[in-house]
N, C-alpha and C positions, 0 to 999 in steps of 0.2 A: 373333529377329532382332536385331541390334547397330542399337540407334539412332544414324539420322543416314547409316546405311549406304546408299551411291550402288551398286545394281545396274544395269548393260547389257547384263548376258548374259541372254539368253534362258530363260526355263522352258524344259525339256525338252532342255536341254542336257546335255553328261557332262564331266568333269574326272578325270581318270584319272591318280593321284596314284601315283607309284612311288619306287623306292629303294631299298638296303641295307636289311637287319634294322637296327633302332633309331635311321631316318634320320631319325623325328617323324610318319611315314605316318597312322598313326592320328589320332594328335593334332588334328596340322592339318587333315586330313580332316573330323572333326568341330568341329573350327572354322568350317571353309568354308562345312559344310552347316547349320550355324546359323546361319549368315548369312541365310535364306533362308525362306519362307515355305512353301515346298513344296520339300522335300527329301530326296532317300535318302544315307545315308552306307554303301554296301554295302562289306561287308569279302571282298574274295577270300578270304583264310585260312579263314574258314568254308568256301566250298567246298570247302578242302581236310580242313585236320581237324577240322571235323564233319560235315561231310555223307561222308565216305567212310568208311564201317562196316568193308569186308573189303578188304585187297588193298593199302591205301593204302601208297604209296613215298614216302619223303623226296624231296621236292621237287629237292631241289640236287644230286642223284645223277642221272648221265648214263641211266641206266634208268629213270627217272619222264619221262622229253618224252613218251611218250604219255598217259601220267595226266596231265600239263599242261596240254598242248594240249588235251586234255577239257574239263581244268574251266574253262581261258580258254573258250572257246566257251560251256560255260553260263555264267560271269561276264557275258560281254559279251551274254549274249542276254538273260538278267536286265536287264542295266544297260539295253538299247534298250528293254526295255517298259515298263519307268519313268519312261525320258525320254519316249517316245510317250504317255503319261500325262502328260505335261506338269511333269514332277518334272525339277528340277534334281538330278542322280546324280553323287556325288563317291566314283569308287573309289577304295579304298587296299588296295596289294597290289604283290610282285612281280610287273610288269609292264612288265619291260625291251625294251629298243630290238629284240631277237628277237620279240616279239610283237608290236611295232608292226603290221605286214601284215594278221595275223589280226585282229586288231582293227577296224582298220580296213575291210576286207573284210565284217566282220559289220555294224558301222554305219553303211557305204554300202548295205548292203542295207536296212536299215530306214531310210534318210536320218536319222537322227541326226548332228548338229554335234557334234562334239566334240575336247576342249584334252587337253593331253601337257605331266608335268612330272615332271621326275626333282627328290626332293631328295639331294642329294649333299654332305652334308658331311665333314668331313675323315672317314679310318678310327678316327683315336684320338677322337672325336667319338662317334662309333658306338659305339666300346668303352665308352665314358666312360657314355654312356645305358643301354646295356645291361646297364652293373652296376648300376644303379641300380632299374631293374625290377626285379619281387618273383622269387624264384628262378624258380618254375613260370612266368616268360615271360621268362627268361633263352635266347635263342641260345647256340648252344656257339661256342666264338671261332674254330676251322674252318671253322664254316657262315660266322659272321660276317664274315672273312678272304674263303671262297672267292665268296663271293655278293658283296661290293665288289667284287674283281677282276672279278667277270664283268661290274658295271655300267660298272666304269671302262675297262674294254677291249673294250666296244659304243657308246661314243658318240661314236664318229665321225657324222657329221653330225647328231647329236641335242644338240648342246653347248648351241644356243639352247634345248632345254627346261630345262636345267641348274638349279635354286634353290639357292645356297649357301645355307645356315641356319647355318653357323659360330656368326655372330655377333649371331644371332637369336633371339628366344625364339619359341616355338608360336605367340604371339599377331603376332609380327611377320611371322613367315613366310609364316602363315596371308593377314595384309594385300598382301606382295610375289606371293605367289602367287595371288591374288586380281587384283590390278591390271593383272599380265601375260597372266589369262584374258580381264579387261576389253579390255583394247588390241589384243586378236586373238595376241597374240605365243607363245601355247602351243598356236593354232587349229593342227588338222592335216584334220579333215573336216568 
């Protein structure tokens, strides 16, 4: 845990961290949950490519929403028994304003409280990160391309979960996005 660090969120709370390919998800992700004395940093991505052996569809292709919607459901059932364990759970994953409902739907049913925050920095941002990855966790710049548009033309009314990181390092983000789960202003359940 970061000495000196002011928590008021709850154990057992979720923070549900989303965004473009190369938007810092990871990163900050595990910034946040080091923040904390009890905490899961669960990566959706896993659900999808390693836990799916045979059959598995590329995510961003209009024929995988049923292989999605799957694995959001185990994500989020995962994530509610964590927090019910009284783990602060901070996912990072594809997990745009389309899957708000479902999410939330699964967390209401286990009363799980939980924040929603998209980062979103510029696309040439994104490119910019992405090359810098080691080749084997390179995005191809289509996915990259098509997966921004799909964030940036779903956030109509999600603009308040919005995190510019432009002009921010991992470490600062980590702090903005942190503050804004503090003050309620990412709360959605």
């Amino acid at each position: 845990m970061i000495e000196g660090y002011r928590r008021v969120v709850d154990p057992g709370e979720v923070l549900v961290l989303t965004g473009p390919p190369a938007a810092g998800k990871s990163t900050v992700a595990a910034l946040i949950a080091d923040r904390w004395d009890l905490s899961v940093h669960l990566r959706a991505d896993y659900f999808l490519e390693e836990s799916i052996r045979r059959g598995y569809q590329r995510p961003w292709r209009p024929e995988s929403r049923e292989q999605n919607t799957t694995v959001m459901r185990a994500v989020t059932a995962a994530t509610a028994e964590y927090a019910k364990g009284g783990y602060l759970v901070v996912v990072d994953g594809i997990v745009g304003p389309w899957f708000v409902d479902l999410v939330a739907e699964t967390f209401a049913g286990h009363e799980v409280a939980w924040h929603y925050t998209i980062l979103l920095p510029t696309s040439d941002v994104c490119l910019e990160r992405n090359r810098s990855r080691s080749v084997e966790e390179q995005v191809e710049r289509e996915v990259l391309d098509k997966m921004y548009g799909e964030f940036t033309s779903h956030l109509d009314g999600y603009e308040k979960y919005v995190v510019d990181s432009v002009r921010l390092d991992a470490e600062q983000t980590a702090e903005a996005v942190s503050k804004k789960m503090e003050t309620g202003e990412l709360h959605i359940g």
